[in-house]
Backbone as ProteinMPNN parsed JSONL, in Angstrom:
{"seq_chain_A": "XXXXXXXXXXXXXXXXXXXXXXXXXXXXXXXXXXXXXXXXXXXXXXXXXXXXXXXXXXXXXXXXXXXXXXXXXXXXXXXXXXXXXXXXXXXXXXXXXXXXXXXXXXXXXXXXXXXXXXXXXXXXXXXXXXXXXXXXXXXXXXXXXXXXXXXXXXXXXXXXXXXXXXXXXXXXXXXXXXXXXXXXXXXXXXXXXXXXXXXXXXXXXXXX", "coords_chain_A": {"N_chain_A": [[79.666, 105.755, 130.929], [82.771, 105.478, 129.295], [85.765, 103.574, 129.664], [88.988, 104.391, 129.692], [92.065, 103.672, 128.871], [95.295, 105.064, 129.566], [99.314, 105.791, 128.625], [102.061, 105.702, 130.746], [103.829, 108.163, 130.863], [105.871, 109.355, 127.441], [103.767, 109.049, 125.602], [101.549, 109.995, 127.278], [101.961, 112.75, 126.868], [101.167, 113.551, 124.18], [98.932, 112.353, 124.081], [97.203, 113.802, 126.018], [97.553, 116.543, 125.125], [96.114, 116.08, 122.044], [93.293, 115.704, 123.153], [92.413, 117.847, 124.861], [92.169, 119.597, 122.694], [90.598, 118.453, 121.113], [88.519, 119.007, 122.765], [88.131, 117.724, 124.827], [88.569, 117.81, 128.958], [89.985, 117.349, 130.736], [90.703, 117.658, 133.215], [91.467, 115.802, 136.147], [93.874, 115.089, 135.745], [95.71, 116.497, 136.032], [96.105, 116.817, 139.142], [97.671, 116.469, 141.947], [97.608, 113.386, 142.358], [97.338, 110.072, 143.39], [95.532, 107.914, 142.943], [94.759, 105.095, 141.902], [92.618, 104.86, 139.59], [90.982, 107.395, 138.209], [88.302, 109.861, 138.269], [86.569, 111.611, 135.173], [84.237, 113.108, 135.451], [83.396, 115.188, 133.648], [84.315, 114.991, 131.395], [82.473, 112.703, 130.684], [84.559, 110.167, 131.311], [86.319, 107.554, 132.697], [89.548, 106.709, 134.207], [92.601, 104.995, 133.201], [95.803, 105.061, 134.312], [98.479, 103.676, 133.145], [101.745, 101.546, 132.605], [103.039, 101.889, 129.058], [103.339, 99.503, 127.749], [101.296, 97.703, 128.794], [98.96, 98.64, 128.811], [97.821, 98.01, 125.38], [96.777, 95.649, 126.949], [95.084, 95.609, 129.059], [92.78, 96.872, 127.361], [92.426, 94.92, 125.408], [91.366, 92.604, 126.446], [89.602, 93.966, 127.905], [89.149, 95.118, 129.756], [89.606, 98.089, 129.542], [88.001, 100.292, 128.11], [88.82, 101.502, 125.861], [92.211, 103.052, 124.294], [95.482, 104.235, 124.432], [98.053, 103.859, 122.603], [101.372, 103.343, 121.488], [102.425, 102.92, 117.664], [104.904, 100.751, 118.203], [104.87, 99.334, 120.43], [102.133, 97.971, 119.744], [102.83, 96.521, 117.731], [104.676, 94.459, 118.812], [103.19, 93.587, 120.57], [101.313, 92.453, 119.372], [97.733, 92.128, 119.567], [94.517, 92.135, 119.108], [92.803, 94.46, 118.29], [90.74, 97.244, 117.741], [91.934, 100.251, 115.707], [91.084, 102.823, 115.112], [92.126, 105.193, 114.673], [95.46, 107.451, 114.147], [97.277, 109.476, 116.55], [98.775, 112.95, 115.242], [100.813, 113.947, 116.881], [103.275, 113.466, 118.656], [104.795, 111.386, 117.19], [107.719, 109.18, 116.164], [110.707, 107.784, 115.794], [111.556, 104.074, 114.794], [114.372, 102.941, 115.24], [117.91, 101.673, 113.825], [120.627, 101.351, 116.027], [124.059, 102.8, 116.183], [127.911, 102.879, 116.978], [129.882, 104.948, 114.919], [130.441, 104.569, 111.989], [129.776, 101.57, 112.258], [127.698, 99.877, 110.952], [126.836, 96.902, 109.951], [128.798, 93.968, 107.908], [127.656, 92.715, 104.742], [126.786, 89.922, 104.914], [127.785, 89.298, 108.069], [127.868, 88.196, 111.278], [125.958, 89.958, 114.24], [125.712, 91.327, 117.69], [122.567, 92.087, 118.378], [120.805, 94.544, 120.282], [117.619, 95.135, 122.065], [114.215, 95.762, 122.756], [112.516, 94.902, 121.728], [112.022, 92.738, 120.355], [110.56, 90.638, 118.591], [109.754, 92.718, 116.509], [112.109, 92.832, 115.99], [113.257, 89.951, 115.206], [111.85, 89.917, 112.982], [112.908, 92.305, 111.26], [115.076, 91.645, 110.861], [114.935, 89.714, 108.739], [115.192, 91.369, 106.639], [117.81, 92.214, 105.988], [120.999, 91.734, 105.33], [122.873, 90.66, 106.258], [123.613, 88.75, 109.001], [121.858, 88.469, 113.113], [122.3, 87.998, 116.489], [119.671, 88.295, 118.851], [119.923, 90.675, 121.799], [118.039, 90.893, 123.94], [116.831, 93.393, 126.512], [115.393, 95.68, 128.585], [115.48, 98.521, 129.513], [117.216, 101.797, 128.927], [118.39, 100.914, 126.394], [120.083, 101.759, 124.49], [122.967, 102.274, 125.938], [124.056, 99.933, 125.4], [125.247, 99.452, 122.654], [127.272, 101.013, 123.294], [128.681, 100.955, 125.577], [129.312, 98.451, 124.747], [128.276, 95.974, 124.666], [126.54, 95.201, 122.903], [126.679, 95.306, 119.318], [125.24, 96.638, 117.35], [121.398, 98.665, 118.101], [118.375, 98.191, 118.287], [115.942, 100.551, 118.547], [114.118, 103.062, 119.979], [113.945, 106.542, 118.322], [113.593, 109.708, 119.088], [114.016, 112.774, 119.109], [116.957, 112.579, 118.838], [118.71, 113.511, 120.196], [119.856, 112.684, 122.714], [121.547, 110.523, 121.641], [123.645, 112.313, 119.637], [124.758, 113.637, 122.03], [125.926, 111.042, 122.894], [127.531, 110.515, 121.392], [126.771, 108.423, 119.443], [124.609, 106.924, 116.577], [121.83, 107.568, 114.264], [121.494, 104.53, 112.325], [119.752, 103.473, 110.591], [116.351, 104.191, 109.824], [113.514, 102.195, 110.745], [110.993, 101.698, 110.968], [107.972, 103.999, 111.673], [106.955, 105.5, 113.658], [103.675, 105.89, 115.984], [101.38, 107.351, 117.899], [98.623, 106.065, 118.865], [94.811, 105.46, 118.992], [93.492, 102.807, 120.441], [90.827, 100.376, 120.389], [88.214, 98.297, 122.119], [87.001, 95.0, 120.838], [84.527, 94.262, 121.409], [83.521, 96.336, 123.289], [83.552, 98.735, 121.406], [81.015, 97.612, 119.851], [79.215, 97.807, 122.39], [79.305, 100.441, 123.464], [79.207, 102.019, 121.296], [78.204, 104.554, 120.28], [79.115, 107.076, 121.468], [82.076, 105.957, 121.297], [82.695, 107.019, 118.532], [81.585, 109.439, 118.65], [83.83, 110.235, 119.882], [85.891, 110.048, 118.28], [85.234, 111.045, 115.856], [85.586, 113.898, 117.104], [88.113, 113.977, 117.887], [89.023, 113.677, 115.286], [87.82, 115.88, 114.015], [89.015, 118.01, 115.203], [91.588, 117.809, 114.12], [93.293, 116.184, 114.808], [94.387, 113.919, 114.315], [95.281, 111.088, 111.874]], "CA_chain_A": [[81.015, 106.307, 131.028], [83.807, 104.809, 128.89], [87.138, 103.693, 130.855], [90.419, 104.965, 129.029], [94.108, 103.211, 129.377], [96.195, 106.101, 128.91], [100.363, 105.498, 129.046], [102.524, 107.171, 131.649], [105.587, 109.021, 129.768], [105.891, 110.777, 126.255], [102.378, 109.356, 124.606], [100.879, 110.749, 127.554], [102.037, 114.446, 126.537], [100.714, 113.85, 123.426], [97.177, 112.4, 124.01], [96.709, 115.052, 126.678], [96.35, 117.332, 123.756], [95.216, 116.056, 121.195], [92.168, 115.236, 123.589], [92.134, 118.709, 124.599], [92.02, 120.486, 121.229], [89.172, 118.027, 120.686], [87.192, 119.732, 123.514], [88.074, 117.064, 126.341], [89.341, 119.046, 130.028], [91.364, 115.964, 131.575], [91.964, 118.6, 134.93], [92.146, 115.282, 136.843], [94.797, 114.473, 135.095], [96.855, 117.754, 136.446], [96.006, 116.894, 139.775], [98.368, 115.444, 142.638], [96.863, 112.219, 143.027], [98.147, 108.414, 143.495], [94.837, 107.074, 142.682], [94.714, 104.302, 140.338], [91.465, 104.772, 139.001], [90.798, 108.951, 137.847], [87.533, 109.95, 137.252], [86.494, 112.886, 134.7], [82.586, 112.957, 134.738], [83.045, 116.514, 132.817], [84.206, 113.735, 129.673], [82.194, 111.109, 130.824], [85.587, 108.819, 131.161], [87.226, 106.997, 133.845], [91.068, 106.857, 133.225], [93.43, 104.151, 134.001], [97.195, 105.687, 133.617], [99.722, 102.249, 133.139], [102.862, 101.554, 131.33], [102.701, 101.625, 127.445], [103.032, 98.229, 127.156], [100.201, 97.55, 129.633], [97.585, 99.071, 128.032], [97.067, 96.986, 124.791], [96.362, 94.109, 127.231], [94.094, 96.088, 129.503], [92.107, 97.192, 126.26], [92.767, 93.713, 124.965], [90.778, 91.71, 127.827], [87.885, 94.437, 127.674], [89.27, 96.323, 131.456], [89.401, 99.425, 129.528], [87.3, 100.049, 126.389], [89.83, 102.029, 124.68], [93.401, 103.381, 125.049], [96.391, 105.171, 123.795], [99.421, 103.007, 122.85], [102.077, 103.573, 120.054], [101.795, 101.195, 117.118], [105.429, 100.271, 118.451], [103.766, 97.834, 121.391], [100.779, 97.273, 119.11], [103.316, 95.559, 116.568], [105.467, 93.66, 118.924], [102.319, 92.375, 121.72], [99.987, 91.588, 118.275], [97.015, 92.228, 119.826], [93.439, 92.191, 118.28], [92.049, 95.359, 118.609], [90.762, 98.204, 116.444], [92.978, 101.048, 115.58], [90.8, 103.468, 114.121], [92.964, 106.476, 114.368], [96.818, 107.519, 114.794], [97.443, 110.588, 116.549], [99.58, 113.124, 114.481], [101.447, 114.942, 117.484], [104.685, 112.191, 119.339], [105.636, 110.713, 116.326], [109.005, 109.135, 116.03], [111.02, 106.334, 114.95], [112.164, 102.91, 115.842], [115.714, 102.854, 114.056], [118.947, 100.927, 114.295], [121.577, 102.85, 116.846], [125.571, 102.076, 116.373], [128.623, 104.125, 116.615], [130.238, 105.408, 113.631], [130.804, 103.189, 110.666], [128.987, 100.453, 112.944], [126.714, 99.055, 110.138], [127.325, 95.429, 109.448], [129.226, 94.075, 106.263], [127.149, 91.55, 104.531], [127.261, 87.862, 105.471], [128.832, 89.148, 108.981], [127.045, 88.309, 112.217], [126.356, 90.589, 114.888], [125.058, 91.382, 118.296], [121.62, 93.422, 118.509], [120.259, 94.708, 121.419], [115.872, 95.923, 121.616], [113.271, 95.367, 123.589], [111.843, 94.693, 120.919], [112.187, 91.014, 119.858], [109.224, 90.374, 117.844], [109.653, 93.217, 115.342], [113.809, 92.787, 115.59], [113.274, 88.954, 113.975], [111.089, 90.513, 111.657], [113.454, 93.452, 110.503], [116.129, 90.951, 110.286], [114.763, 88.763, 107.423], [114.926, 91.833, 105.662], [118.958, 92.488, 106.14], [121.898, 90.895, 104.209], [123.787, 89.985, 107.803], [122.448, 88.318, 110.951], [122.079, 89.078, 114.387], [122.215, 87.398, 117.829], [119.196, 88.796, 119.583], [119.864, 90.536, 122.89], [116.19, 91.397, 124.916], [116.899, 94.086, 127.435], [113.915, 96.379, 129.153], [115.32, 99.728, 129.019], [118.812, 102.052, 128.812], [118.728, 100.003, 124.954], [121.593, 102.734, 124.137], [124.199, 101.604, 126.715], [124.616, 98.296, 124.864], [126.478, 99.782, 121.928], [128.229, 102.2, 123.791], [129.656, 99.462, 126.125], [129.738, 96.902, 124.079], [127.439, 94.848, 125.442], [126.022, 94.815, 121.823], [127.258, 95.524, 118.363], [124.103, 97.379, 117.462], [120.599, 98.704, 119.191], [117.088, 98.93, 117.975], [115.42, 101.237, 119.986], [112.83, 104.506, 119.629], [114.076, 108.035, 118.293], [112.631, 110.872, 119.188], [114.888, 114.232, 118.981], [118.46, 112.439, 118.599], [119.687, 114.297, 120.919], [120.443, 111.717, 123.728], [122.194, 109.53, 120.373], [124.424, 112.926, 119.366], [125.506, 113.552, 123.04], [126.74, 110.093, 123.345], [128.538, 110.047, 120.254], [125.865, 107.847, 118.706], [124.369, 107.289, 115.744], [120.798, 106.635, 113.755], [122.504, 104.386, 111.145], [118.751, 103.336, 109.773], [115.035, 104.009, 110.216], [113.223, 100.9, 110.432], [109.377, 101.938, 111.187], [107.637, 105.108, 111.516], [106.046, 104.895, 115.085], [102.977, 106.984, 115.888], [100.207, 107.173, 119.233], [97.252, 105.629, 118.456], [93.842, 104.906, 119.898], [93.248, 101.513, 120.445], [89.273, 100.156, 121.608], [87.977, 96.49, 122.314], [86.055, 95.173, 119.89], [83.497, 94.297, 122.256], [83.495, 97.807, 123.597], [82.69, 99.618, 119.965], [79.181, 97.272, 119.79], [78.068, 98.213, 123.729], [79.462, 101.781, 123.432], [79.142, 102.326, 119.521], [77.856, 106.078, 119.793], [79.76, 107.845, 122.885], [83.799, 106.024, 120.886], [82.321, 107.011, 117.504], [81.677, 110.796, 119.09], [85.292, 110.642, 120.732], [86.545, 109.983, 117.278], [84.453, 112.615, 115.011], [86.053, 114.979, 117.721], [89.522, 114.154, 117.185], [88.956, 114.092, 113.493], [87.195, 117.478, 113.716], [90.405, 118.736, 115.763], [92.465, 117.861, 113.185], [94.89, 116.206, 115.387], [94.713, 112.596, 114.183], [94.767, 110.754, 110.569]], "C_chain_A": [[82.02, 105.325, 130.422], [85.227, 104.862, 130.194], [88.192, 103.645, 129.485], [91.756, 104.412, 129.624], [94.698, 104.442, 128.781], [98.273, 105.454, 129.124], [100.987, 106.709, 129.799], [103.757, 107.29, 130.17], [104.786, 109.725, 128.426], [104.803, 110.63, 125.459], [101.42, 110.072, 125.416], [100.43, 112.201, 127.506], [100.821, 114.379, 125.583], [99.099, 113.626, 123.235], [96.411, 113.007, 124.761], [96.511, 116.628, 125.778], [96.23, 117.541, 122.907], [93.385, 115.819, 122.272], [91.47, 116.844, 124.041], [91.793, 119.436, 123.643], [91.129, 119.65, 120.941], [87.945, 118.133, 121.762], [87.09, 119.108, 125.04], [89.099, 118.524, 127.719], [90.103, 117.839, 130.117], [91.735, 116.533, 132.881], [92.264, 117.234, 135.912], [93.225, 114.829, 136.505], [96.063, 115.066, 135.78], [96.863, 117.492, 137.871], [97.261, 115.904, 140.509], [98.244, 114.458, 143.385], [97.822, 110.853, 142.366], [96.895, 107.267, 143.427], [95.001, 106.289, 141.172], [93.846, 104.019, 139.434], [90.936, 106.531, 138.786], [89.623, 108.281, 137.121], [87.002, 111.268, 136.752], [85.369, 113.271, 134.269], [82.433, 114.342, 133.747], [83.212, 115.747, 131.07], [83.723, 112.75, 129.583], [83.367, 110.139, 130.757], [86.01, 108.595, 132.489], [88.552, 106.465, 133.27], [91.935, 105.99, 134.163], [94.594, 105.065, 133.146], [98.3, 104.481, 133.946], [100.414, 102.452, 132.162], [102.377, 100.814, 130.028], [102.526, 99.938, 127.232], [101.979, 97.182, 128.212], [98.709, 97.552, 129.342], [96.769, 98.579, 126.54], [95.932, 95.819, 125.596], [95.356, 94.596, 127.909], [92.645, 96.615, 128.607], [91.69, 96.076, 125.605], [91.269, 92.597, 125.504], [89.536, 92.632, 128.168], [88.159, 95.023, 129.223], [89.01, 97.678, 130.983], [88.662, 99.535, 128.158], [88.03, 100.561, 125.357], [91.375, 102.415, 125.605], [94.778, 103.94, 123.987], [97.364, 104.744, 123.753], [100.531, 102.939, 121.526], [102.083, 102.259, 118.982], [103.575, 100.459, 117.242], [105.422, 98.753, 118.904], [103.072, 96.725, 120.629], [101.133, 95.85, 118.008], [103.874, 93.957, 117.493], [104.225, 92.923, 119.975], [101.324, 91.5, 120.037], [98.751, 91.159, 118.831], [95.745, 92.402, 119.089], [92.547, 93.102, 119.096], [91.814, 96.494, 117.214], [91.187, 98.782, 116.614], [92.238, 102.398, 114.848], [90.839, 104.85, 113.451], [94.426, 106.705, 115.347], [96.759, 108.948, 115.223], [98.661, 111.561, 115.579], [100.697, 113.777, 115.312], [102.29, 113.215, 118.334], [104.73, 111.457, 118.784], [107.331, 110.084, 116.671], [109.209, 107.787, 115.416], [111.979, 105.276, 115.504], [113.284, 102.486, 114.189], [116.973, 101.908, 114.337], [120.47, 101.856, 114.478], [122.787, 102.272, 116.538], [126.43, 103.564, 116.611], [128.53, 104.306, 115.081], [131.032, 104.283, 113.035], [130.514, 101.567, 111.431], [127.947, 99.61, 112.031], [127.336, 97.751, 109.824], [127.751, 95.208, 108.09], [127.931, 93.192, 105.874], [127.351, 90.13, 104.952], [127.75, 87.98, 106.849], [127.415, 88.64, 110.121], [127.245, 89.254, 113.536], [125.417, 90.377, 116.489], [123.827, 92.597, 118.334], [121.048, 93.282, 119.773], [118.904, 95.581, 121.474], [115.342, 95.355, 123.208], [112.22, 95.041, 122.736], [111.583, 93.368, 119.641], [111.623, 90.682, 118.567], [109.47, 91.179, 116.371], [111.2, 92.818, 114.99], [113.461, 91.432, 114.121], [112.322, 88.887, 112.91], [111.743, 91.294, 110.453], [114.474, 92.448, 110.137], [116.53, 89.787, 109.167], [115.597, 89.755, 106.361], [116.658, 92.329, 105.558], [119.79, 91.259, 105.341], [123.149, 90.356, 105.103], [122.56, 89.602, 109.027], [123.088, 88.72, 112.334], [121.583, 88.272, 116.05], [121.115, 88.528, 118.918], [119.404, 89.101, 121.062], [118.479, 91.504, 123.517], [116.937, 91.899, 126.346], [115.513, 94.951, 127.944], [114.313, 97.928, 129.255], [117.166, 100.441, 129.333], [119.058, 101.342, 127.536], [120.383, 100.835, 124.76], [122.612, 102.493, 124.414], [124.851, 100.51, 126.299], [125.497, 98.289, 124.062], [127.513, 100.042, 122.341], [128.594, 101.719, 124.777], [129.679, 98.193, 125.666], [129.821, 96.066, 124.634], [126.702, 94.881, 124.005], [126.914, 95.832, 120.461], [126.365, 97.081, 117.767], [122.998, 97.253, 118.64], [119.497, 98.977, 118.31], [116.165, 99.49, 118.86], [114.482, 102.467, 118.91], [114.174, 105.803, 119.571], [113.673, 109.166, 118.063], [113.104, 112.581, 118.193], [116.115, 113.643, 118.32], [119.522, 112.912, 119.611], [120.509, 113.492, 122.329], [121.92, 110.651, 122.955], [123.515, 110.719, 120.621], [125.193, 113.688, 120.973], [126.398, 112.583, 123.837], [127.861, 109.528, 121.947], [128.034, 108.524, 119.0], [125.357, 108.018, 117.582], [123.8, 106.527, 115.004], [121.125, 106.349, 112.532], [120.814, 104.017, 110.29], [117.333, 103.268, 110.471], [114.174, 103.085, 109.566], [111.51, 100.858, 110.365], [109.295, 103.135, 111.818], [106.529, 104.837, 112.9], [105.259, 106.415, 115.765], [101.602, 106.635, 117.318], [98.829, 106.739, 118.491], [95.842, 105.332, 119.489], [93.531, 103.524, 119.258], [91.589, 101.532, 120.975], [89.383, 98.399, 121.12], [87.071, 96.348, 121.332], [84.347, 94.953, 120.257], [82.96, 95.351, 122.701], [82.814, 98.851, 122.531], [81.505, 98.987, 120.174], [78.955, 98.129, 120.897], [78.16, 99.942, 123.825], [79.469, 102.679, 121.885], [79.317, 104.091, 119.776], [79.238, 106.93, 120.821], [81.37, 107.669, 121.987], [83.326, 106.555, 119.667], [82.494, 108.898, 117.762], [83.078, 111.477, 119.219], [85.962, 110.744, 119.309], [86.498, 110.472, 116.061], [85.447, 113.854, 115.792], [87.19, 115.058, 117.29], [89.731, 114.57, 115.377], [88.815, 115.204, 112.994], [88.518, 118.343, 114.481], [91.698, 118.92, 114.907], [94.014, 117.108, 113.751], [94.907, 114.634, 114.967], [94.631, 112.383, 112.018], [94.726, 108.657, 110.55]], "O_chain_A": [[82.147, 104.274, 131.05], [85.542, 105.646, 131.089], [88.066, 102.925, 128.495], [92.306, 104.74, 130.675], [94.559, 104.746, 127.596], [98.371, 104.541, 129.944], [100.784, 107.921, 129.736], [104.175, 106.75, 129.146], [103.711, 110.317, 128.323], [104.513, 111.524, 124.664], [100.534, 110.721, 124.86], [99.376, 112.76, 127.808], [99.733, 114.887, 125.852], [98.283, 114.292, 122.597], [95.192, 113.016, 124.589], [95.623, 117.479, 125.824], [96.163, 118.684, 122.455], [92.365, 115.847, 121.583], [90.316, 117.131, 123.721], [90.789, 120.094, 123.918], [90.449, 120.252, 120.11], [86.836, 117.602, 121.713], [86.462, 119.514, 126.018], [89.809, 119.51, 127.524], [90.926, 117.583, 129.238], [92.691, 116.172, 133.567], [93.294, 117.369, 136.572], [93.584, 113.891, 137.216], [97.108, 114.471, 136.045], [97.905, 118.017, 138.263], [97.745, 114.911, 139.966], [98.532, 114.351, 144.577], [98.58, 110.702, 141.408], [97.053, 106.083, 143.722], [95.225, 106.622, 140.008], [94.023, 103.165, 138.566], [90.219, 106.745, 139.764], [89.466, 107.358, 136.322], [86.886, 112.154, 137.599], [85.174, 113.699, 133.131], [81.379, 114.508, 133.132], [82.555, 115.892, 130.039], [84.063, 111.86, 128.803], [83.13, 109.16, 130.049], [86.026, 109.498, 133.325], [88.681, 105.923, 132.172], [92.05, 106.091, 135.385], [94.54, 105.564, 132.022], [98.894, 104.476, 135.025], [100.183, 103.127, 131.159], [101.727, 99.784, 129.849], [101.632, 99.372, 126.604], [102.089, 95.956, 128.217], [97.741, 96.818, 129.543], [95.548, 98.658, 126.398], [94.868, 95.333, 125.211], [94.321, 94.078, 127.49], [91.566, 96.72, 129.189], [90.546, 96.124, 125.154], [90.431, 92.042, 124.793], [88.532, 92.123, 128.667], [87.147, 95.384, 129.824], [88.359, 98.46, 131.676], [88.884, 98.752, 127.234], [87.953, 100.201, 124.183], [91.673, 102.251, 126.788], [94.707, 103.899, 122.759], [98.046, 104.98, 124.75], [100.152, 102.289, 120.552], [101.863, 101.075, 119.235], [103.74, 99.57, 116.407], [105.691, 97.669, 118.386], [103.138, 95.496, 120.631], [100.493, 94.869, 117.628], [103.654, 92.8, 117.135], [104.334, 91.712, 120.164], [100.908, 90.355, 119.855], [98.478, 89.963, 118.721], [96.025, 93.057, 118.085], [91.846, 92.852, 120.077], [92.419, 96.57, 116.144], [91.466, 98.755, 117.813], [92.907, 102.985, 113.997], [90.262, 105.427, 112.529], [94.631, 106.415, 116.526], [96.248, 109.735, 114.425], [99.559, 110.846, 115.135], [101.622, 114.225, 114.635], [101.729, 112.124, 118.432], [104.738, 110.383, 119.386], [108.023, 110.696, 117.484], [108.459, 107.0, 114.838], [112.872, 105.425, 116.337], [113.161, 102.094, 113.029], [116.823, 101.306, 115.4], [121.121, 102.58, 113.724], [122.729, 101.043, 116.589], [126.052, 104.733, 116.531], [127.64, 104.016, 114.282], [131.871, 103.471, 113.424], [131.104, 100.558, 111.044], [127.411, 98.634, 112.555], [128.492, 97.744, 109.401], [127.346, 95.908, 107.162], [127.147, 92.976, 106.798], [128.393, 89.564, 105.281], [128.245, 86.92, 107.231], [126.229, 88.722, 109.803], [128.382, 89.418, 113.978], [124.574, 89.484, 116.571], [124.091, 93.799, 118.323], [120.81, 92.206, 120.322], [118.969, 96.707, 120.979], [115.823, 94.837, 124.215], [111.063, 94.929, 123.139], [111.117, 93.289, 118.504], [112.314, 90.479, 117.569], [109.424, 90.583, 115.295], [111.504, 92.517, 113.836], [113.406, 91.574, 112.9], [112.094, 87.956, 112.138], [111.481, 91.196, 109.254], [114.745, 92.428, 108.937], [117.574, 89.233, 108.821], [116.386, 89.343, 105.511], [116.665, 93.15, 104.641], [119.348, 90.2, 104.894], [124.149, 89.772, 104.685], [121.485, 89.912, 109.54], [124.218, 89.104, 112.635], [120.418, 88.163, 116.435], [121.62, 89.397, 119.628], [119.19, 88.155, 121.82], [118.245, 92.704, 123.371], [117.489, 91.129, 127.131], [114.489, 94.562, 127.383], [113.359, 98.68, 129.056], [118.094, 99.785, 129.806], [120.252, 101.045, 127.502], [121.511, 100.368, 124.921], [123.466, 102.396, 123.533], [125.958, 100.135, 126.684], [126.48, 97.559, 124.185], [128.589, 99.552, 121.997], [129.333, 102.635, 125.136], [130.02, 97.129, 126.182], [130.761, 95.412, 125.086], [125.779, 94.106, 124.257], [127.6, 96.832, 120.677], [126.786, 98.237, 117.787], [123.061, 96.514, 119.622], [119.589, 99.953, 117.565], [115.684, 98.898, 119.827], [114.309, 102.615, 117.701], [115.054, 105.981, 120.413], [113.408, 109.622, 116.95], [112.7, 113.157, 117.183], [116.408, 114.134, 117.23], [120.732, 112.722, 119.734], [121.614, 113.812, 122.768], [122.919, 110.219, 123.531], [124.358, 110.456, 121.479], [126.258, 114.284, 120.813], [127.162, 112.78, 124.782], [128.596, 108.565, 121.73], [128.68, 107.922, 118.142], [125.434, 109.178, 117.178], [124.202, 105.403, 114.703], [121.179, 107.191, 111.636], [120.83, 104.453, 109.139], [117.092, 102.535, 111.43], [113.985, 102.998, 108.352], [110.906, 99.997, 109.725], [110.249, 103.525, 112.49], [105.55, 104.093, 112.959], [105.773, 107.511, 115.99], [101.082, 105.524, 117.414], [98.258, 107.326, 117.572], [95.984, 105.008, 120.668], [93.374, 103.198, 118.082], [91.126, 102.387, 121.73], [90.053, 97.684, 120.374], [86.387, 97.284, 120.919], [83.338, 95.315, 119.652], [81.742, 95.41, 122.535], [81.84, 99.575, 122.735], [80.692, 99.713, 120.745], [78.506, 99.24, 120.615], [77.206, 100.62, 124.207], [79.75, 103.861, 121.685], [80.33, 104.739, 119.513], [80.316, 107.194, 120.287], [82.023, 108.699, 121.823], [84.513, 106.83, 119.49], [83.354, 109.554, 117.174], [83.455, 112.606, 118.905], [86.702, 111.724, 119.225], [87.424, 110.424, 115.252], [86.01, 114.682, 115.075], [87.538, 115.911, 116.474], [90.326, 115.385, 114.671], [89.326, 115.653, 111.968], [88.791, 119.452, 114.021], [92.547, 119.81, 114.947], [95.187, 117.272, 113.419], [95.809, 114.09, 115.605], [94.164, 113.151, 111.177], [94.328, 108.056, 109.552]]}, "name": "protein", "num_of_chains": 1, "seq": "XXXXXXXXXXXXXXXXXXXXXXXXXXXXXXXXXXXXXXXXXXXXXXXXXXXXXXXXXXXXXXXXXXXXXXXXXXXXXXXXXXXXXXXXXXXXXXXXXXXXXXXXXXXXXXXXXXXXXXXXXXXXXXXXXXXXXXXXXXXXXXXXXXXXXXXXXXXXXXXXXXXXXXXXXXXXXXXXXXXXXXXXXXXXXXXXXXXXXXXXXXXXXXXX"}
């Protein structure tokens, strides 16, 4: 039986079905339980459900043999794992939020606000102004829009949270997509069984 990190929130929509449409049930999944360990002997898996940025490391460290984590995380923990398919369904994008006419001049400095550190002083080589990193954990949005930061790099999905606050995605910075993650230890001892899981998806059509 493989063990599965799944994330709670919006990758969980999406790898609930793509896993379906590749033939998996998941019914414990639907169920109203507070266990921290689900098991689904109808898919052979046992299913840990932790926060997104949880589940590299649990996958990471060989607790779960595989797992479902956007390559958001995957960029900013830099984890060594294989990747050997993105799902194609809860796409979105990790962009830079301001009001209106909020883009920086050149040469100016500003405040940015992420949770996302790692890729921020990455994106910010690539800019023609600098930026005073501020590391928050979640609400990123609020920072502009009280000016508690100048800008925000954060995830956009719909927009629609952005265009109700009078917000606005001044640039998309990476193209952020659900992925399955496995250990690399895990592919040798389980080769055939993740190899199966990943013909399926392929044959579903829901990953590339």
């Amino acid at each position: 039986m493989i063990r599965m990190a799944l994330p709670k929130g919006r990758n969980l929509v999406s790898a609930k079905a793509a896993f379906r449409r590749a033939g998996l049930s998941l019914e414990v999944l639907e169920r109203d339980e507070r266990k921290l360990i689900l098991t689904s002997p109808e898919d052979d898996l046992e299913l840990l459900l932790l926060k997104d940025w949880d589940v590299p490391r649990y996958v990471q460290y060989g607790i779960a043999d595989c797992g479902i984590v956007g390559t958001d995380v995957l960029e900013e923990l830099d984890g060594d794992l294989l990747v050997p398919v993105c799902l194609l369904e809860g796409r979105c994008r990790l962009s830079f939020i301001g009001g209106e006419g909020a883009w920086p001049e050149p040469g100016s400095q500003v405040r940015l606000a992420t949770k996302y550190p790692g890729i921020a002083r990455k994106v910010l080589i690539e800019q023609p102004w600098g930026a005073e990193i501020l590391e928050l954990s979640g609400s990123i949005e609020l920072a502009p829009l009280l000016e508690l930061a100048d800008l925000a790099l954060d995830i956009v999905q719909t927009g629609r949270t952005l265009t109700e606050n009078h917000l606005y995605e001044l640039k998309v910075v990476r193209e952020i997509a659900p992925c399955l993650v496995v250990n690399r230890a895990s592919f040798q001892e389980h080769r055939g069984p993740l190899n199966d899981l990943i013909r399926r998806l392929e044959a579903a059509g829901v990953v590339e």
